[in-house]
C-alpha positions in Angstrom: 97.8 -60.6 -153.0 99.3 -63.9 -152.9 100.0 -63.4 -157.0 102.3 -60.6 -155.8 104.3 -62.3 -152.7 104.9 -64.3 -155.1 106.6 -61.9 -157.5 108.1 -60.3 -155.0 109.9 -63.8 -154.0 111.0 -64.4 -157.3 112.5 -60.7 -157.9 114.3 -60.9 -154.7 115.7 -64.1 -155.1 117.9 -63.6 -157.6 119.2 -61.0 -155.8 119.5 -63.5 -152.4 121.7 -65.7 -154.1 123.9 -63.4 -156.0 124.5 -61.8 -152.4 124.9 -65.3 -150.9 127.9 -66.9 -153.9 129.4 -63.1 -153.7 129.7 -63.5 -149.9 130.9 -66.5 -150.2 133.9 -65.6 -153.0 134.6 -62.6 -151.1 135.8 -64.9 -147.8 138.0 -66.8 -149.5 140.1 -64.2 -151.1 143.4 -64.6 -149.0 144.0 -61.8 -146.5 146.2 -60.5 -143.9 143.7 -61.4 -140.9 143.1 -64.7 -142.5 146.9 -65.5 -142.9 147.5 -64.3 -139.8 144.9 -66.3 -137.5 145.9 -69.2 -139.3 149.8 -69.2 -138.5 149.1 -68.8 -134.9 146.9 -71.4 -135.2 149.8 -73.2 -136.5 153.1 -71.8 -134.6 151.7 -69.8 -131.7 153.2 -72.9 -129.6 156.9 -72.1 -131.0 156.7 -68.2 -131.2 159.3 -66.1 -128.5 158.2 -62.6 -129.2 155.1 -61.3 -130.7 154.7 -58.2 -132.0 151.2 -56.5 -131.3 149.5 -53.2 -132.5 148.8 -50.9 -135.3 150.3 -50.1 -138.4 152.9 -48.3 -136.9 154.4 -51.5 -135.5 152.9 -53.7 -138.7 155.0 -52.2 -141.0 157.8 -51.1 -138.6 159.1 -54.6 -137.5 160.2 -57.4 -139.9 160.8 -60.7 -137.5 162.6 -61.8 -140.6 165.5 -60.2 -139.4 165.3 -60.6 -135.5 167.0 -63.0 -134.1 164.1 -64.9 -131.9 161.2 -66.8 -133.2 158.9 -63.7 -133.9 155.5 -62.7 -135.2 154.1 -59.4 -136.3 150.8 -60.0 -135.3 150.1 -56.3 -135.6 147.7 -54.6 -138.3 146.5 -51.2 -139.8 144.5 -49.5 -137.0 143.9 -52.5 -134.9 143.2 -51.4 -131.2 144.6 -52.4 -127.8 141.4 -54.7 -127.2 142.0 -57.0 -130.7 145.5 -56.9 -129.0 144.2 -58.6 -126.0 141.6 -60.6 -127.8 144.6 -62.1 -130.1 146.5 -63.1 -126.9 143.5 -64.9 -125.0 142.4 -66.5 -128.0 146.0 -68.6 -127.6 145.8 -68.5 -124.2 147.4 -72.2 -124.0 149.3 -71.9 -126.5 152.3 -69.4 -125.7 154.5 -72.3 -124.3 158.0 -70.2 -125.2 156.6 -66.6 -125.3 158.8 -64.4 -124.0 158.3 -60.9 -124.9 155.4 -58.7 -126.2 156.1 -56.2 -127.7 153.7 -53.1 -127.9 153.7 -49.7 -129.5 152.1 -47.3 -127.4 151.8 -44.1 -129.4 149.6 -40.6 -129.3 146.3 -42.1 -130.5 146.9 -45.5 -128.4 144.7 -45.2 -125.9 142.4 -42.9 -127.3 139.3 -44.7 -129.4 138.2 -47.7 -130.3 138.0 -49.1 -133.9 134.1 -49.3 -133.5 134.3 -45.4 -132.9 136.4 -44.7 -136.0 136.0 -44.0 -140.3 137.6 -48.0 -140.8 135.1 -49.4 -138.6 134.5 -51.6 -141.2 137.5 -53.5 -139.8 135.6 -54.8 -137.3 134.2 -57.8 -139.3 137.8 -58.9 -139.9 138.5 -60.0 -136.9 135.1 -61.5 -136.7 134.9 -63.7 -139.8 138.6 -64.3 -139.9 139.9 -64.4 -136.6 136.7 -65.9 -134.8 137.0 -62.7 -132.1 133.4 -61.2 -131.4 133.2 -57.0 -131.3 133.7 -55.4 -128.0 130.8 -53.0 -129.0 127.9 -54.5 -127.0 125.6 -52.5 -129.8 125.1 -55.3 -132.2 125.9 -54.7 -136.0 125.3 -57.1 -139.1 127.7 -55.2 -140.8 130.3 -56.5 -138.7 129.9 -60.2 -139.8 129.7 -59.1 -143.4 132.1 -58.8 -146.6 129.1 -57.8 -148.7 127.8 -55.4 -146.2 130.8 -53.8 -145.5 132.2 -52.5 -149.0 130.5 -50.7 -151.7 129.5 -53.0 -154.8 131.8 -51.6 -156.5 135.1 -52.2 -154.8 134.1 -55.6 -153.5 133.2 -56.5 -157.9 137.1 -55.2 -158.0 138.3 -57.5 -155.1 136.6 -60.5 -156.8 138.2 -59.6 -160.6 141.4 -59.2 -159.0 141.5 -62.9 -157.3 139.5 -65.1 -159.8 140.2 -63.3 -163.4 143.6 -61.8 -163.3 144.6 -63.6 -160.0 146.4 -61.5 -158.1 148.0 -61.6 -154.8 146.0 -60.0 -152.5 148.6 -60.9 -149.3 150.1 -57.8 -147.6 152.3 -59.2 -145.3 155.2 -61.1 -145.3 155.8 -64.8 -144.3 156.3 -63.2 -140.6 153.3 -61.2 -140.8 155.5 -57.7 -141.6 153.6 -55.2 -143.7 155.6 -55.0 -147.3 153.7 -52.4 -148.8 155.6 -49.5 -147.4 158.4 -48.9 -149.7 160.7 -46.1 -150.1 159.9 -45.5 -153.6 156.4 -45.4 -152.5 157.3 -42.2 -150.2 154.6 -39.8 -149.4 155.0 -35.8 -148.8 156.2 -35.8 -145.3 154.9 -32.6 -145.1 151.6 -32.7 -145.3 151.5 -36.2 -144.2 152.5 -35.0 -140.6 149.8 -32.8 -140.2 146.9 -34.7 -141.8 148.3 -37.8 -139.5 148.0 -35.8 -136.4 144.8 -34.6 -137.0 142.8 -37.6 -137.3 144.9 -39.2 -134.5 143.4 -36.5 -132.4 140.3 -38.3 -129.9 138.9 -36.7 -127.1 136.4 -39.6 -125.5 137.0 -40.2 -122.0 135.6 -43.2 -122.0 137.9 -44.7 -124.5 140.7 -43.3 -123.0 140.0 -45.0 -119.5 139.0 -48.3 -121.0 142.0 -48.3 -123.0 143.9 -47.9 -120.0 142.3 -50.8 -118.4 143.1 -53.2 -121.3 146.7 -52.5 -121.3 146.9 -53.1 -117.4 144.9 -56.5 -118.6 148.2 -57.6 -121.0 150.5 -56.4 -118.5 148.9 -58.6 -115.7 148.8 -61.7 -118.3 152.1 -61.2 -119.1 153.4 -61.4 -115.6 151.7 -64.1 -114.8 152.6 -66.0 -116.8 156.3 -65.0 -117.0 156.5 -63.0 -120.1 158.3 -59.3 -120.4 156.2 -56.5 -122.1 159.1 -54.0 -124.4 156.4 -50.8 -125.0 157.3 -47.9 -127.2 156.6 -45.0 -128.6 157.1 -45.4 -132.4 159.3 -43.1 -134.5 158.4 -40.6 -136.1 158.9 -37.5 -138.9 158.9 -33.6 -137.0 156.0 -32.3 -138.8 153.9 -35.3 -137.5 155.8 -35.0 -133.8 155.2 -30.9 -134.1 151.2 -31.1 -134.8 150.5 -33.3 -131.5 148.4 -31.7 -129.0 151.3 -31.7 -126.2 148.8 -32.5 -123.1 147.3 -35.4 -124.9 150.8 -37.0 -126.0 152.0 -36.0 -122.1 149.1 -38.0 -120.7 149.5 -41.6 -122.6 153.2 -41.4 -121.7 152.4 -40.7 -117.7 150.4 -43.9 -118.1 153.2 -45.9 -119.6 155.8 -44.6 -117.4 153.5 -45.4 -114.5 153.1 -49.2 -115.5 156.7 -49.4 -116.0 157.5 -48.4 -112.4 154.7 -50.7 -111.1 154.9 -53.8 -113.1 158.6 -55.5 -113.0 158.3 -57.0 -116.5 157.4 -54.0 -117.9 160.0 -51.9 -119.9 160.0 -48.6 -121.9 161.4 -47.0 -124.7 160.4 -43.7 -126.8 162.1 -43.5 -130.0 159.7 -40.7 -131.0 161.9 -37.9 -131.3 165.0 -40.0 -131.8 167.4 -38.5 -134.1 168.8 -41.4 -135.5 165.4 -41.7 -137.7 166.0 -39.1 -140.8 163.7 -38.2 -143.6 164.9 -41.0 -145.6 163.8 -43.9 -143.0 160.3 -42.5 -143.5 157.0 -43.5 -145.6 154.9 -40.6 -144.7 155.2 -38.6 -141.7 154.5 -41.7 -138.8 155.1 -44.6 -140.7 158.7 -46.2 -141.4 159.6 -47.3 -144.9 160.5 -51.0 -145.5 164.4 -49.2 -145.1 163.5 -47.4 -141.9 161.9 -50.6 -140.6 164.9 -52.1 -141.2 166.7 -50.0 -139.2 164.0 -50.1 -136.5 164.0 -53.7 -136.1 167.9 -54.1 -135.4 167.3 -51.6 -132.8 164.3 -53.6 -131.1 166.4 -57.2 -131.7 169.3 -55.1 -130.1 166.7 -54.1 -127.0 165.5 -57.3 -126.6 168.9 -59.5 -126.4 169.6 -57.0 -123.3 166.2 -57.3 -121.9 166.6 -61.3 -122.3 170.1 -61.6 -120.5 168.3 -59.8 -116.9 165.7 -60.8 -114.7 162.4 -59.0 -114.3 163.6 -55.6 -113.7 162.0 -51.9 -113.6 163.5 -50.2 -116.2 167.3 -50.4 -118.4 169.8 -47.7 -118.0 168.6 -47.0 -121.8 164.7 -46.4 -121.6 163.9 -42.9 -121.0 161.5 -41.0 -122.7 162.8 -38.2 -124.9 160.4 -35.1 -124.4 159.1 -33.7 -127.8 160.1 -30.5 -128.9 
């Protein structure tokens, strides 16, 4: 028997320390959440307005070209409580914030990344970002590179760094996604529909706790003097036409309800905005790197006028434009 432990040990440790150096290459391939964290680390003292939220705002606003201090701290499918996790985390350290800014689209309050197919997410902002899951079910995964790829694609990720040495950064110096590029244009057809679909969560649960978080940043934010600009991104018809009407209708009553209670909160929906063609698109509910363009001297422009006023309810500008 003890012939056999034996064995055993020296089968499986081979296979312990392969894990172990592959774990250990994976995390220090450069990435987005790495870059980001450590910035803040860095500038979160200096920064006036952060940008917050999923991809929509991640690849939809490039602080490159706004006139305040900013940083997109937003990221593919990252949820209003890794929102509020980023801002506590530098708690003492927003000395000359000013603004958040915060998309607050159809799938905002609905879900939580734990819940969702890129779950896997979850260990980013654990091994990277130092923020622990909200998910009080416990999951090794989620403090895992190895564990949370296939073999296969995490073999790729370490060819791609140490043999042909690639640049695996996303994000601009500002944090702006970069990959988005009009001659990278998806079928907007298609897109819209698929987009709508999986944006489609009916949990409750979610949806209340969700709530609750953005009530959380608002509150921060007033106390300590900061303005909140949500919005509703824009986006292409087919993707505005395949939203379930009462769900979209009930995450705007929310937001038009904080705006009329909070005094630094203040609203805009560009969702159906017409100014937004075909042409300013990636795929049906993202902006290309043109469109974000676009989008961002129209959120520089918002936010000079929102700077100039004291704490007030709403600008003559922000309504909400029903969808069609």
């Amino acid at each position: 028997m003890k012939k056999f432990i034996i064995k055993v040990m020296l089968f499986i440790l081979p296979i312990v320390v392969i894990a172990v150096v592959m774990e250990e290459l994976l995390r220090k391939i450069p990435n987005d959440y790495q870059y980001k964290c450590s910035y803040l680390d860095k500038n979160s003292d200096n920064i006036d307005v952060l940008v917050l939220g999923s991809s929509h705002s991640y690849y939809g606003i490039n602080p490159a070209l706004m006139k305040n201090k900013t940083f997109n701290a937003a990221y593919v499918s990252q949820p209003l409580f890794y929102d509020w996790q980023i801002i506590k985390k530098y708690d003492r350290h927003w000395h000359h914030l000013k603004v958040i800014v915060l998309p607050i689209d159809y799938f905002s309050l609905y879900g939580k990344l734990e819940h969702s197919a890129e779950s896997w997410r979850v260990k980013d902002y654990n091994i990277y970002y130092g923020i622990s899951t909200g998910n009080s079910t416990y999951n090794y995964n989620y403090n895992s590179e190895m564990l949370t790829n296939k073999l296969r694609l995490n073999m790729g990720r370490i060819k791609s760094m140490y043999f042909n040495h690639e640049n695996n950064l996303l994000c601009s110096k500002f944090g702006w996604g970069t990959e988005y590029t009009f001659n990278k244009r998806r079928d907007l057809m298609s897109s819209g529909k698929l987009a709508a679909k999986r944006h489609f969560f009916t949990d409750m649960n979610d949806f209340n706790e969700n709530v609750g978080i953005l009530k959380i940043i608002v509150n921060y934010a007033m106390n300590h003097h900061i303005k909140v600009l949500l919005y509703t991104s824009p986006a292409y018809k087919t993707y505005v036409q395949s939203l379930n009407k009462q769900h979209l209708g009930k995450t705007i009553n929310v937001v038009k309800a904080l705006r009329e209670k909070y005094n630094n909160v203040f609203y805009y929906n560009w969702l159906n905005n017409k100014e937004f063609l075909a042409a300013d698109f990636f795929d049906a509910d993202h902006l290309d790197n043109l469109g974000a363009q676009k989008f961002t001297q129209e959120i520089d422009s918002l936010l000079f006028n929102i700077e100039k006023l004291p704490d007030n309810k709403v600008l003559p500008a922000m309504v909400s434009v029903p969808v069609q």
